[in-house]
N, C-alpha and C positions, 0 to 999 in steps of 0.2 A: 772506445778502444778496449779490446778485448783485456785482463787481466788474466796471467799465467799463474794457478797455483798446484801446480803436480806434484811437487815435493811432498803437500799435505796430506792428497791423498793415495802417494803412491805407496805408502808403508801399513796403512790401514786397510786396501786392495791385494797387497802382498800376503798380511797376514789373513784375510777372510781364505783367500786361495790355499795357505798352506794348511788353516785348519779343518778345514770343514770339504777344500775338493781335492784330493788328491790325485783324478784325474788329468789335470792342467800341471804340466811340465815349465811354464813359463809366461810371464804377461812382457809386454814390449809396447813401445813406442804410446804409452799411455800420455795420455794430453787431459787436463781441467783447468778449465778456464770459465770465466765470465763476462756475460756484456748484458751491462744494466744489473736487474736484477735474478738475473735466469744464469743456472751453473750449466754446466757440462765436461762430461766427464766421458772420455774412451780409449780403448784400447785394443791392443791387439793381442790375442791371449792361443797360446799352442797346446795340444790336447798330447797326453802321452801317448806314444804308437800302438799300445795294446786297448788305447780305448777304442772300442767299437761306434765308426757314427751315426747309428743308431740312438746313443744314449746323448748325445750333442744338447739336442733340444731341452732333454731333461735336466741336464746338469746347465745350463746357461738359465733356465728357467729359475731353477734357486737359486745361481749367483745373483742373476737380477734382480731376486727379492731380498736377499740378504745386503745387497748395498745399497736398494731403495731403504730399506731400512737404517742402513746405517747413513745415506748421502740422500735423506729428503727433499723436495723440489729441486733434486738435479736430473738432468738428461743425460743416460746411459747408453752409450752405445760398444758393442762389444763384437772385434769382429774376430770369428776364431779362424783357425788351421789346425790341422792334422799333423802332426810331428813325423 
């Protein structure tokens, strides 16, 4: 049975976005959970209106590395939108 732990990493997600992307206006419906030994971790993250989505890939590219980094053998999944 799946385990719920979003609380742990929803404030540790909040702050990598507030400091480092200033692009993203907001994360939502974020979910981490596990079953067994395997994490997972996603969410849905909204991009400010004046970002251009051109730069999408590039800025989801370092979030993904910045929270592999900080959430090792987790599975990240990050689904955006345009504000």
């Amino acid at each position: 049975m799946p385990f719920d732990f979003s609380d742990e990493y929803k404030e540790v997600v909040q702050n990598i976005l507030t400091d480092r992307f200033s692009q993203v206006s907001k994360i939502y419906d974020l979910k981490a959970r596990s079953k067994g030994e395997r994490k997972f971790l996603e969410f849905r993250l909204e991009f400010k209106k004046g970002t251009h989505p051109l730069e999408y890939p590039k800025i989801l590219e370092s979030l993904l590395d910045d929270l592999k980094q900080e959430f090792p053998y987790t599975e990240i999944i990050i689904y955006p939108n345009q504000g």
